[in-house]
C-alpha positions in Angstrom: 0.0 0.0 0.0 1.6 3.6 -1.2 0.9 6.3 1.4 -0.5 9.3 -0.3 2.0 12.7 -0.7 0.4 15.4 0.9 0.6 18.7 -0.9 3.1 21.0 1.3 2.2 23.8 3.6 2.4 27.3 3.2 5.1 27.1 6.1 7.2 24.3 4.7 7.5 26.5 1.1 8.2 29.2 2.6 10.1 27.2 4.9 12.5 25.6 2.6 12.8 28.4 0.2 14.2 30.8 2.9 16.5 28.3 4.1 17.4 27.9 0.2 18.2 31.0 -0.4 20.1 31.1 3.1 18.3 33.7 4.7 17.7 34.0 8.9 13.9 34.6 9.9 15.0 37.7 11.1 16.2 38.6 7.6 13.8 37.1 5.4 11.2 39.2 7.7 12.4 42.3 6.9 11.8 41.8 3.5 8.3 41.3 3.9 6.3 44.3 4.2 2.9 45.0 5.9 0.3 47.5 4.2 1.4 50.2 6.7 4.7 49.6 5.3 6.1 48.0 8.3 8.2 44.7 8.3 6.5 41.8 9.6 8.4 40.2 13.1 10.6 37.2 13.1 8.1 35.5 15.4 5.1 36.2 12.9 7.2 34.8 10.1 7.9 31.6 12.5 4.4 31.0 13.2 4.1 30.7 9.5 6.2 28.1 8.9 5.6 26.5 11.8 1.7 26.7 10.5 0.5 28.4 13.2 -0.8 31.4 11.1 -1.1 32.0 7.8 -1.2 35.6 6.0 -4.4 37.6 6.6 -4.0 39.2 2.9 -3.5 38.9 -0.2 -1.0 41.7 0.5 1.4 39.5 2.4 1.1 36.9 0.2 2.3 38.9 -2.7 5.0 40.2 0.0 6.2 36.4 0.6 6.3 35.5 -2.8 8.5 39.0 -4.2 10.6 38.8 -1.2 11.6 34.7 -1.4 11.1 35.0 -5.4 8.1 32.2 -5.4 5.8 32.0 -7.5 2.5 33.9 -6.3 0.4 31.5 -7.7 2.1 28.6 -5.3 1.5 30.1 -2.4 -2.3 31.3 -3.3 -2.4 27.1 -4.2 -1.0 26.8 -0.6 -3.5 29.0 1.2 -6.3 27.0 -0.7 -7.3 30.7 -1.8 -7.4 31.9 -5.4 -5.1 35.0 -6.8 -7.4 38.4 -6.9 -6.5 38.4 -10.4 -8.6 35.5 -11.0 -11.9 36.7 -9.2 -12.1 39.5 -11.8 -12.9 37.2 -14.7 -16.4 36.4 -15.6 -17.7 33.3 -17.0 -20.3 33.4 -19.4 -21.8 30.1 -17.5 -21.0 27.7 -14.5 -19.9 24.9 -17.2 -17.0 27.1 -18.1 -16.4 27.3 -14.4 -16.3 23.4 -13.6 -14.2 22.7 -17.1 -11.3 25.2 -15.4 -11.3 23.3 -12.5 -11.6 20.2 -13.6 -8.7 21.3 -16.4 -6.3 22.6 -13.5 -6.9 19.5 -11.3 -5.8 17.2 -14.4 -3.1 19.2 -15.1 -1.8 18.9 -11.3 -1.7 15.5 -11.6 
């Protein structure tokens, strides 16, 4: 019986990337800006990749991916939430809808 490979975390991308691209927490935080224009804290970016938390916006999500050079679209995948680029598109039915899905779901496989 073959166990079944669970997608990764937010945490563990962000995780493994920042360790990749040898950067401390502390670092890699202060690359990550809040809408105030603030850094986030070490401990907040922690939390993360300990999945703890996860990003309240689409804002820090766009942060983590510029910062640790990921693609945006991973980490929207990782937060089961789709890119605000996305929402604006209209279908003309829900067929359309269901074939996209469907489509990306095949092609993940």
């Amino acid at each position: 019986m073959t166990k079944k490979k669970l997608p990764k975390s937010l945490g563990q991308i962000i995780l493994e990337k920042r360790k990749a691209i040898r950067l401390t927490q502390r670092q890699a935080a202060s690359r990550i800006r809040k809408p105030d224009g603030k850094p986030i804290s070490a401990v907040y970016l922690n939390d993360i990749e300990h999945d703890r938390r996860s990003p309240s916006s689409d804002h820090l999500i766009e942060q983590f991916a510029q910062a640790l050079n990921i693609p945006v679209e991973v980490l929207y995948l990782a937060t089961r939430r789709i890119p605000p680029t996305y929402l604006s598109i209209q279908a003309p039915d829900d067929k359309k809808v269901i074939d996209a899905f469907e489509a990306f779901q095949a092609a993940l496989r």
